[in-house]
C-alpha positions as CSV (number, residue, x, y, z in Angstrom):
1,X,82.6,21.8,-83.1
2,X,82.2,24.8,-84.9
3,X,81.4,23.1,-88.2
4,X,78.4,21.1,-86.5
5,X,77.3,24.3,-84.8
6,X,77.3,25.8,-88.2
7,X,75.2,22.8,-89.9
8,X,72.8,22.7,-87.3
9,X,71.9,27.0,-87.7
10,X,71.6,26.2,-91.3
11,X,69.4,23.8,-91.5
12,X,67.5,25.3,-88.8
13,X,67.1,28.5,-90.9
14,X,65.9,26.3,-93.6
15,X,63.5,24.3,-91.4
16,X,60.5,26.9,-90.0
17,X,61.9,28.9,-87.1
18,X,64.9,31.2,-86.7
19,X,65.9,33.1,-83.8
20,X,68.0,36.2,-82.4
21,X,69.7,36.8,-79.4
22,X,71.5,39.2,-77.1
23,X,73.7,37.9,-73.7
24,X,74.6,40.6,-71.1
25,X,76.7,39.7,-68.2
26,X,75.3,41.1,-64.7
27,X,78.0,41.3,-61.8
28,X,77.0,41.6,-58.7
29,X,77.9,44.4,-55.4
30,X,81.5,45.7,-55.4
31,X,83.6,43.2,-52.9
32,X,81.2,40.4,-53.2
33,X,81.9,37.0,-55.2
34,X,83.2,33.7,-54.5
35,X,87.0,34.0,-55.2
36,X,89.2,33.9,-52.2
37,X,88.9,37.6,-51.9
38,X,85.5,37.7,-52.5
39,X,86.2,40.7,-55.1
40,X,84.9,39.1,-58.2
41,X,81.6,40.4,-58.1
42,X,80.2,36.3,-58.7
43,X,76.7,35.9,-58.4
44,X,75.2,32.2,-58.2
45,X,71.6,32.5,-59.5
46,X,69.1,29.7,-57.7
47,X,65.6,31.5,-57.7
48,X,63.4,33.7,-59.5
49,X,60.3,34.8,-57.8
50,X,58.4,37.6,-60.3
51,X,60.9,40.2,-61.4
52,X,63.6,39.2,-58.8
53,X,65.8,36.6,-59.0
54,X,67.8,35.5,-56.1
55,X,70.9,34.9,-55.9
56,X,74.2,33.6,-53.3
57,X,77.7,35.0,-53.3
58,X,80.3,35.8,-50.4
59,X,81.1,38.5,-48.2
60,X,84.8,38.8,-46.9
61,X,84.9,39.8,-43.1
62,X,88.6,39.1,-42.2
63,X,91.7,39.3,-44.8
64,X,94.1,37.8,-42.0
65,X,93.3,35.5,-42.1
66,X,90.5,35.4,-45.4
67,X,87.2,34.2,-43.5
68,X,83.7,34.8,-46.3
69,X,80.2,34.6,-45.2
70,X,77.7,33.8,-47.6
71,X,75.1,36.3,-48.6
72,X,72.2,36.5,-50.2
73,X,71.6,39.4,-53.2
74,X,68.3,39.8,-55.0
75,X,68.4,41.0,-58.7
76,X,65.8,43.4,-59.8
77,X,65.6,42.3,-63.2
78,X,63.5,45.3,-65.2
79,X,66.8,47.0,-64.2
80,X,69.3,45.0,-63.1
81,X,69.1,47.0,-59.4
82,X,70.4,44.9,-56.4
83,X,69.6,44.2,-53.0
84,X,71.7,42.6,-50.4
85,X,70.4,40.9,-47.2
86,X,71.9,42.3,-44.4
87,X,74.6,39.7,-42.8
88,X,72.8,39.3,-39.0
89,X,72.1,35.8,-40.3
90,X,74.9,33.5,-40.4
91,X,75.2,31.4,-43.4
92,X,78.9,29.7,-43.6
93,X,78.9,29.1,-47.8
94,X,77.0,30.4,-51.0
95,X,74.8,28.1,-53.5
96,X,70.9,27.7,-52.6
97,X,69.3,24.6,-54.1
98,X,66.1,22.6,-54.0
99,X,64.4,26.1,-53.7
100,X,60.8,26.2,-53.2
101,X,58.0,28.6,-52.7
102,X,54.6,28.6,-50.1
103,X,52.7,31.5,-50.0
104,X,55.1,34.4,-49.3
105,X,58.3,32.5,-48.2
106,X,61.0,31.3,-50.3
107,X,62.6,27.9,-48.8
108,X,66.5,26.9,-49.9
109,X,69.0,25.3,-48.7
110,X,72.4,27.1,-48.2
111,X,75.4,24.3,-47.3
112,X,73.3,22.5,-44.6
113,X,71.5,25.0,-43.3
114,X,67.6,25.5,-44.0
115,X,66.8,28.8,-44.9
116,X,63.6,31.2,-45.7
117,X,63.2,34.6,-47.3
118,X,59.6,36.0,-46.5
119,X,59.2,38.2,-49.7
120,X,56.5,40.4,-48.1
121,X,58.6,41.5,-44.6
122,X,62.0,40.9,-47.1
123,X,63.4,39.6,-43.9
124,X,66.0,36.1,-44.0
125,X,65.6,33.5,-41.6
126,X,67.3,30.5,-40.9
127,X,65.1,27.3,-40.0
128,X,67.7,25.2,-39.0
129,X,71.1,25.4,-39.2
130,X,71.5,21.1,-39.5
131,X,68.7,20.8,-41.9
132,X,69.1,18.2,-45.8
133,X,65.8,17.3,-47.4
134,X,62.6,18.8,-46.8
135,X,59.1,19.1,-48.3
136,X,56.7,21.8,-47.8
137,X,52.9,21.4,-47.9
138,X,49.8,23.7,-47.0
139,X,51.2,25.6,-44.1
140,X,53.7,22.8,-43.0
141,X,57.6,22.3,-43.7
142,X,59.3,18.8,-43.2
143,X,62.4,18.4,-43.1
144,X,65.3,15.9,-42.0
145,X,68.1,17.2,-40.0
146,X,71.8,16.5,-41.7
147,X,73.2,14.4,-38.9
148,X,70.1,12.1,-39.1
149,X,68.8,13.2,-35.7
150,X,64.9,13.2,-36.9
151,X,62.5,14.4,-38.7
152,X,60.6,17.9,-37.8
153,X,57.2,19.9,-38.7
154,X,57.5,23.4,-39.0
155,X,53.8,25.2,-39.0
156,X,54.6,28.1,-40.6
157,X,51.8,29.8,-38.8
158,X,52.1,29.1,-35.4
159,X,56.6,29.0,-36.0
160,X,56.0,26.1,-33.6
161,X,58.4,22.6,-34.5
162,X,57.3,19.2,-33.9
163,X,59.0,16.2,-33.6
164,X,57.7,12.9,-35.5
165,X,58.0,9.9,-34.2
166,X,57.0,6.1,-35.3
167,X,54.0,4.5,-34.0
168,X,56.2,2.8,-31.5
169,X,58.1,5.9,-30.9
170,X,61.4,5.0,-32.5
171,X,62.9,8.0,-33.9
172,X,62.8,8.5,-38.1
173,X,66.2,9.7,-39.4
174,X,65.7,9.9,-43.1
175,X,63.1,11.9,-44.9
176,X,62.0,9.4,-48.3
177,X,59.9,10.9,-50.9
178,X,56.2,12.8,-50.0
179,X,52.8,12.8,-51.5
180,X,50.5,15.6,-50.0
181,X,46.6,15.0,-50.7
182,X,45.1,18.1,-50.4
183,X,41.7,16.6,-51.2
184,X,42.3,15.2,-47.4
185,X,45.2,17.3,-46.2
186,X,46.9,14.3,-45.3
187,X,50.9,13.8,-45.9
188,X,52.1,10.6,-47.0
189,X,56.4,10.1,-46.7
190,X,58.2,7.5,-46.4
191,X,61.4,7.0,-44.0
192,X,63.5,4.5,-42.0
193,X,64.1,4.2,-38.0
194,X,66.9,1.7,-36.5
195,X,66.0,-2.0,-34.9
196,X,67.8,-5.1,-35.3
197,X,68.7,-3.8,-38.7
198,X,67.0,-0.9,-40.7
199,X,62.8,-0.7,-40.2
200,X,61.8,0.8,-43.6
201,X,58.3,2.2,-43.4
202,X,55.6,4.1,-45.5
203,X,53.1,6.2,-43.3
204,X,50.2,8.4,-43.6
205,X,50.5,11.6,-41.4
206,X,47.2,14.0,-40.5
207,X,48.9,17.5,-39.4
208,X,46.1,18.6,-37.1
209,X,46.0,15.8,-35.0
210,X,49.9,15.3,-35.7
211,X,49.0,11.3,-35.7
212,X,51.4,9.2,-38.0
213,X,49.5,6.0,-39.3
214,X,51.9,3.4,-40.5
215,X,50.7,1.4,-44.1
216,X,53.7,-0.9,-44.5
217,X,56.7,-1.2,-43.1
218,X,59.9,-3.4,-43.7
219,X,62.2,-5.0,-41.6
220,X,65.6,-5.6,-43.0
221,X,68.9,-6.7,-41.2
222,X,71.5,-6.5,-44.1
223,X,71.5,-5.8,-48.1
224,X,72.7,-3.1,-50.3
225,X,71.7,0.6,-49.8
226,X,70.7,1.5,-53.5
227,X,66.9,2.5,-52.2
228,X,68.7,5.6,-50.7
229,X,69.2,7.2,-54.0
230,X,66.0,6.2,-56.0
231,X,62.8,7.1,-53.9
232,X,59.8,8.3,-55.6
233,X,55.9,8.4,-55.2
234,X,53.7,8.0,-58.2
235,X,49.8,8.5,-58.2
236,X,47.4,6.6,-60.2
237,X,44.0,7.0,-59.9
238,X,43.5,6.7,-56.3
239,X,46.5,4.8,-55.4
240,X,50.2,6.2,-54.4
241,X,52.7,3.5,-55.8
242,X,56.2,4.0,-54.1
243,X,59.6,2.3,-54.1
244,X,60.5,-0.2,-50.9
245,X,63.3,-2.8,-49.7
246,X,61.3,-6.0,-48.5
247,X,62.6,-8.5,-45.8
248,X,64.2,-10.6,-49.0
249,X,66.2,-7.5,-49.3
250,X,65.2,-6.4,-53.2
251,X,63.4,-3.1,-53.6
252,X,59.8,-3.8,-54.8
253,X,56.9,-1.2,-55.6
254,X,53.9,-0.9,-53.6
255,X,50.6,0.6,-53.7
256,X,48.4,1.9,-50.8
257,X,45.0,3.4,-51.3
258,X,44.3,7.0,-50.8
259,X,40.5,6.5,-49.7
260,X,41.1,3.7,-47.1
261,X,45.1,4.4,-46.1
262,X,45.5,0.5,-46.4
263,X,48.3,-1.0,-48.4
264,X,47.0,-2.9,-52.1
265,X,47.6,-6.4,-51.1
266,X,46.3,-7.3,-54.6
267,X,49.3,-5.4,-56.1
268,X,52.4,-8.2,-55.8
269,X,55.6,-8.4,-57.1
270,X,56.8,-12.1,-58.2
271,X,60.5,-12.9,-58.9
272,X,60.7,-11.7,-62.1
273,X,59.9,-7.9,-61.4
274,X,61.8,-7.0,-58.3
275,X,65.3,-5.5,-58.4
276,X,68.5,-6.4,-56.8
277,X,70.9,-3.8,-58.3
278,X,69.1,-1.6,-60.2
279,X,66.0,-0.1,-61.1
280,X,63.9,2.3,-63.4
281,X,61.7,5.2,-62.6
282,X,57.9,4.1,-62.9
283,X,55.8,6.3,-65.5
284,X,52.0,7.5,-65.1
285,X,50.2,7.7,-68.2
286,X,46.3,7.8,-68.4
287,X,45.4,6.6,-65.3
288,X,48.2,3.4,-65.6
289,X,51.3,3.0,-64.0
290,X,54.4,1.8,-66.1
291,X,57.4,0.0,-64.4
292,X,60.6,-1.0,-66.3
293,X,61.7,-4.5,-65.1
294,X,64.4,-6.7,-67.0
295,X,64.0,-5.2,-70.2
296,X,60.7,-5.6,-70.2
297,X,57.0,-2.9,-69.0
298,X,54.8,-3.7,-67.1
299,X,51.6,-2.5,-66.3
300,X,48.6,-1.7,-63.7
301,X,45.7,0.7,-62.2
302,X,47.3,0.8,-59.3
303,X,45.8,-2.1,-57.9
304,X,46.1,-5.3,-59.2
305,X,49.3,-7.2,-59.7
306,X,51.6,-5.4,-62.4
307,X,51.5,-7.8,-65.8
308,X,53.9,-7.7,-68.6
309,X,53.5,-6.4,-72.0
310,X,55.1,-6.2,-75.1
311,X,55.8,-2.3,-75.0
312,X,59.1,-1.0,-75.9
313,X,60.7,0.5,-72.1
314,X,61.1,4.1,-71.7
315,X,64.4,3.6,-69.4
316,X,66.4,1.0,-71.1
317,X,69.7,2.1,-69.2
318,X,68.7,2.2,-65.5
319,X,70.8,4.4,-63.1
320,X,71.3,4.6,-59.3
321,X,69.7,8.1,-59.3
322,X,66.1,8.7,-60.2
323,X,65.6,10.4,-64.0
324,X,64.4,13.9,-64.3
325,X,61.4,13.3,-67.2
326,X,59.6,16.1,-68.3
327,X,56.1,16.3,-70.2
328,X,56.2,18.2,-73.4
329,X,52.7,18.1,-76.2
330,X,51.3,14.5,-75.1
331,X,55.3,13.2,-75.0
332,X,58.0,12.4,-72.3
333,X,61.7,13.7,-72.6
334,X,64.5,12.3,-71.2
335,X,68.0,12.8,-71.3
336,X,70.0,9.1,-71.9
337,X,72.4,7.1,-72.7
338,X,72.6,4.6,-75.3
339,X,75.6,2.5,-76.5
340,X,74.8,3.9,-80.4
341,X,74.5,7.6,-79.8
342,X,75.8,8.5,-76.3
343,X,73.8,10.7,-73.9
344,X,71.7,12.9,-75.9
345,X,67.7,13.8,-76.0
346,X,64.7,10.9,-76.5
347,X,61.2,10.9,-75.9
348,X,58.7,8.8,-75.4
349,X,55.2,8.4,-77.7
350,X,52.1,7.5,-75.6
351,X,50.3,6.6,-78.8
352,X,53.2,4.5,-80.1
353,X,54.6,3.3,-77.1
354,X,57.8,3.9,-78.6
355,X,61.3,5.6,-77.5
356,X,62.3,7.8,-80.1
357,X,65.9,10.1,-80.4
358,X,65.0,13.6,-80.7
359,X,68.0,14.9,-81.8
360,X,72.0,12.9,-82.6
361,X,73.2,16.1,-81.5
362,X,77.0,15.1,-81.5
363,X,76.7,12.5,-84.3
364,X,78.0,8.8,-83.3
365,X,78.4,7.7,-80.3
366,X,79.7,10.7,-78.4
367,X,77.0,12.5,-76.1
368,X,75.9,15.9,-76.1
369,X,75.1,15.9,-72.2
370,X,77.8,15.3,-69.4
371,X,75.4,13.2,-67.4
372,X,72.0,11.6,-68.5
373,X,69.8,12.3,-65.5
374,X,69.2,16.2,-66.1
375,X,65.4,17.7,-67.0
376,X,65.0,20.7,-69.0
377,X,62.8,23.3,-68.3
378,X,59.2,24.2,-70.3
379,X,59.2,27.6,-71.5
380,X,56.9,28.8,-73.8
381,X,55.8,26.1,-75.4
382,X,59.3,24.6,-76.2
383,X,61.9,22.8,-74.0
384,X,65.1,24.1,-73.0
385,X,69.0,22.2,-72.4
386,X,71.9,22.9,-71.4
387,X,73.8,20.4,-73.2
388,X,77.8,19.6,-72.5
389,X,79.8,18.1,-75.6
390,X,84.0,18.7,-74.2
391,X,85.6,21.6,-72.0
392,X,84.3,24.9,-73.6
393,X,81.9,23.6,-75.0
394,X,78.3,24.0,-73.2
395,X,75.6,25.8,-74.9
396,X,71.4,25.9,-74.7
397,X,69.5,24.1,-77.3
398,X,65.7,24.7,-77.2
399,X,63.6,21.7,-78.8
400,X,59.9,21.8,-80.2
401,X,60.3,17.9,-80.3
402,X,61.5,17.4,-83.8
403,X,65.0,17.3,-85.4
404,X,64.9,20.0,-87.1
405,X,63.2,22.2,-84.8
406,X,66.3,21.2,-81.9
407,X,68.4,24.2,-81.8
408,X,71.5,25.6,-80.6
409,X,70.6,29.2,-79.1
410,X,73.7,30.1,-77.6
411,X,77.3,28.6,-78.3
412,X,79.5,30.6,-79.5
413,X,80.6,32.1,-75.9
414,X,83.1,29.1,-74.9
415,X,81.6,28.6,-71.6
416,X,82.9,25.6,-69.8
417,X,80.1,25.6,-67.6
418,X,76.1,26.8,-67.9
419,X,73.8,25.8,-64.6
420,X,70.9,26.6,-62.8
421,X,68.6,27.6,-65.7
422,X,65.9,30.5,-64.9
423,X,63.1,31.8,-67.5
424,X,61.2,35.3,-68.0
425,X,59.7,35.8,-71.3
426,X,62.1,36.1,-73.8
427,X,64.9,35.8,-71.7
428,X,66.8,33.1,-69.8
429,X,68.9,33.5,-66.9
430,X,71.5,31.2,-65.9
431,X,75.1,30.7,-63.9
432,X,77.7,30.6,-66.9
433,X,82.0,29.9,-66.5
434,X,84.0,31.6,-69.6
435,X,87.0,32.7,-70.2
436,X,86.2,36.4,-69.4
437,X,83.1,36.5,-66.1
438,X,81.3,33.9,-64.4
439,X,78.6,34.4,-62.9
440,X,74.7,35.5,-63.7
441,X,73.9,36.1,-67.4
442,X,70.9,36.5,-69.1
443,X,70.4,35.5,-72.6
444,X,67.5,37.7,-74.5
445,X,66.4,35.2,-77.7
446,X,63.1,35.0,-79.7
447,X,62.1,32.0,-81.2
448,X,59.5,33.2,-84.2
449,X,57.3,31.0,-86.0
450,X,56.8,30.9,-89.6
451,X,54.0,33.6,-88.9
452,X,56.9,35.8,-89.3
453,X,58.0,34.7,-92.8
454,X,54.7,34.6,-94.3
455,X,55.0,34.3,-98.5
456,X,51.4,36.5,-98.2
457,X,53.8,39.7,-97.0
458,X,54.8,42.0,-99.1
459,X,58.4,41.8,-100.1
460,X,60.1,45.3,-99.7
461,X,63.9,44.9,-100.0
462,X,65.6,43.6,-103.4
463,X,67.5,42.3,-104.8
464,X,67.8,38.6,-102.6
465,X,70.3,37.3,-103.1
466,X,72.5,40.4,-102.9
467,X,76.2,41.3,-104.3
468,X,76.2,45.1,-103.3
469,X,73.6,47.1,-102.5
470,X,70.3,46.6,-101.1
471,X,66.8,48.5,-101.9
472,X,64.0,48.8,-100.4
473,X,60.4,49.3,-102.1
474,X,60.1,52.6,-99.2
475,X,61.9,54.5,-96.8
476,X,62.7,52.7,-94.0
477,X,62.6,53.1,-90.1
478,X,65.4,50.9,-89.0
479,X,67.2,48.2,-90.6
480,X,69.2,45.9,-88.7
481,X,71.8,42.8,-90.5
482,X,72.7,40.3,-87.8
483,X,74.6,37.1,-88.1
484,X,72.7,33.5,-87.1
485,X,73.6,34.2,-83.9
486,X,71.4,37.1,-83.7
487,X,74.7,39.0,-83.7
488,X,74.0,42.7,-84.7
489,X,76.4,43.4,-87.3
490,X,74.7,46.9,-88.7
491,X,72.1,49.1,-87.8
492,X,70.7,52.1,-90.1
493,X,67.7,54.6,-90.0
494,X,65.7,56.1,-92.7
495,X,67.1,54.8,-95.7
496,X,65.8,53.4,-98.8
497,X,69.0,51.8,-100.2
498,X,72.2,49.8,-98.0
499,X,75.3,48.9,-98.8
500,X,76.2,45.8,-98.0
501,X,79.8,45.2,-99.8
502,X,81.6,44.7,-96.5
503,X,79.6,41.6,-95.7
504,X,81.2,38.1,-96.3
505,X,78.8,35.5,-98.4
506,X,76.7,33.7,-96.4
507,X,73.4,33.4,-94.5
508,X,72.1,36.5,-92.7
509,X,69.2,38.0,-90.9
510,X,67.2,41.2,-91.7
511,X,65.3,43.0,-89.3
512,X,63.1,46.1,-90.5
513,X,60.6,48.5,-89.3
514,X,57.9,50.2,-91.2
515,X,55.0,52.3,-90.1
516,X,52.1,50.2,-91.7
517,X,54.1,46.6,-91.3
518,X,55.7,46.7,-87.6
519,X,58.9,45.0,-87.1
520,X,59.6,42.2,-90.0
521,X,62.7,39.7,-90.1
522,X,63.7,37.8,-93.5
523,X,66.6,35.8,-94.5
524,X,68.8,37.7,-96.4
525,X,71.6,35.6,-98.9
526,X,75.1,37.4,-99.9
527,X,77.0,36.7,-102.8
């Protein structure tokens, strides 16, 4: 493990970026965490709204026996400061997921409880306390209650809740994927009621007349249940293309109009490119829709009838889940399995229409990612994963699309677990497992372009490579050595000449300041 890690910093340093980095752990409030005692000082990072990131934990309020409460802290992060709710609200377990932001509220969901934090009053309310999936749109929140009892509208303005029920007032009990037009302000979801069998439906839904129009609807007395893990909506063009069950009991894509509400009769599915057991994500690309069927792509506006072409498919290794695909410099990314390299990063050229492997991190047929549905996360112009490859052994990569340029940024820490990824400038935030804290860290790196190893500036240290000592053409600010993994392994001021004896040979970083040339970072060889 170490060897690859090593390979890969080489060549990166020989490729056109390098990088440095610092990682600080940040424990949270004395007698707050998620041990039994709730005394590690655990904090479980699931938000960042400006400079505060927000964060769940536990609260003991009984040692006998041990009963926790969840809490909610909020991390001040230009200092590190914290702010813990106050416990009046109730909330039985720690986490936060599927967080989302409307105006000044904060949406999450805590175990199954709904939950807002209204960042301008600071004050934490709980929607419901029953509450899964939900979708929030304009002023509106939809959610699904947990015990499949219905589906409510929250307007956030007027705090009143609504009931929705089917045109023939059967009562919804699943919450399927949303579109929200805001051309129209109408909300388009689809979800299920009980009949016979299971009535699967698609229905457009105008929030200031609270009328629910249905565009298609299904029903279906018996067949698998593999729709309830893949639900998405696409848009192309005018048209919202969505995954169904049908009465023959495959799952089929549709396509209903945005202008006229009414289903695309024109867009059928024959034999050949519905799906029985399992089925791809579709893809939008330049106003056409791209659906994975047997091995094969097919195509349309939107409209007419899907037809085959002779494009290579995107997801060649279908799951029961839908993919998390994210849209980096014209491409698609993907994290995937494939029988010859294991899970590990591909993308996807528009131009070509062509899967390509980004990276082999973990050469052969081992995978670099525990599971092959995970997105990573734009920052700055470059892509970000956490990537898994054995026990101890996560780490962040960072990707510009190329080989070379595909990174480790932080692996030498022996985590044996790295979640919920967060981003501020130079720094990422993230929940991190090692041997020593767990908890909230944040990892300060700087990825710098060639820009920064121009050939035009003015070399001022010599000799390169070094044996001994080091000079400099004039004094000095502030010299800094540091390892490949930004490691700081010396720091002087104000010197013309440095000793660097006690160094092993290798590859190193220096970092040094001068009055007319700012801040300037070099490779530095030691023999």
């Amino acid at each position: 493990m170490k060897k690859k890690i090593l390979v890969c910093l080489v060549l990166f340093i020989i490729g056109t970026k390098l990088f440095s980095q610092n990682l600080t752990y940040i424990p949270g409030p004395s007698g707050y965490g998620t041990n039994a005692t709730a005394d590690d000082r655990t904090l479980v990072p699931f938000f960042k709204d400006q400079s505060y990131i927000y964060c769940s934990t536990y609260k003991v309020t009984s040692t006998n026996p041990i009963v926790r409460k969840g809490c909610i802290v909020r991390v001040n992060i230009s200092d590190n400061s914290q702010y813990v709710y106050p416990d009046d609200v109730y909330l039985p377990t720690n986490g936060g997921f599927n967080a989302k932001k409307l105006n000044n509220n904060i949406f999450f969901n805590i175990g199954i409880r709904l939950a807002r934090i209204n960042t301008t009053t600071n004050k934490l309310t709980v929607i419901s306390n029953d509450a899964e999936d939900y979708e929030i749109f304009d002023r509106y929140i939809m959610y699904e209650n947990y015990n499949s009892s219905g589906l409510y509208i929250l307007d956030l303005n007027t705090n009143a809740t609504t009931q929705l029920y089917s045109p023939n007032s059967r009562n919804f009990y699943r919450l399927g994927a949303t579109y929200y037009d805001k051309d129209t302000g109408m909300l388009y979801f689809r979800s299920q009621y009980i009949t016979m069998g299971v009535y699967y439906g698609f229905y457009k839904y105008n929030p200031s007349t609270k009328a629910i129009t249905e565009i298609v609807g299904r029903n279906v007395v018996s067949g698998s249940e593999i729709y309830q893990n893949r639900d998405e909506i696409a848009r192309v063009n005018d048209n919202l293309v969505f995954l169904m069950k049908d009465t023959d009991y495959k799952m089929k894509y549709f396509s209903a109009n945005l202008t006229t509400g009414l289903l695309n009769t024109s867009f059928t599915f024959n034999t050949n490119t519905v799906f029985d057991t399992s089925v791809n994500d579709v893809m939008v690309n330049n106003n056409t829709v791209y659906i994975t069927s047997g091995g094969k792509v097919l195509t349309s506006d939107g409209v007419t009838t899907p037809v085959e072409t002779n494009y290579q498919p995107f997801f060649e290794y279908s799951t029961g889940y839908s993919i998390d695909v994210v849209n980096y410099n014209n491409e698609s990314y993907i994290q995937q399995y494939s029988p010859e390299y294991g899970a590990e990063l591909w993308k996807y050229n528009w131009t070509l229409m062509q899967k390509q492997l980004v990276k082999d991190i973990t050469p052969g047929t081992e995978g670099s990612f525990a599971g092959n549905i995970s997105g990573g996360n734009l920052h700055k112009n470059k892509l970000l994963y956490i990537a898994n490859i054995g026990s101890l052994a996560y780490s962040l990569y960072v990707t510009d699309g190329t080989s070379d340029g595909t990174v480790c940024i932080l692996d030498n820490s022996k985590f044996s677990l790295i979640s919920k990824l967060l981003t501020e400038d130079d720094t990422l935030y993230f929940y991190g497992e090692n041997a020593t804290n767990k908890g909230l860290f944040a990892l300060d790196y700087q990825i710098l372009s060639n820009e920064n190893f121009s050939k035009d500036k003015k070399v001022n240290f010599y000799p390169n490579p070094v044996k001994s000592d080091l000079n400099f053409s004039e004094k000095m600010d502030e010299v800094k050595i540091m390892n490949l993994n930004g490691k700081i392994l010396g720091l002087e001021k104000n010197i013309s000449k440095l000793s660097l004896e006690h160094l092993q040979k290798g590859i190193y970083l220096i970092e040094f300041k001068t009055e007319n040339q700012g801040k300037i970072i070099e490779k530095l060889i030691k023999i």
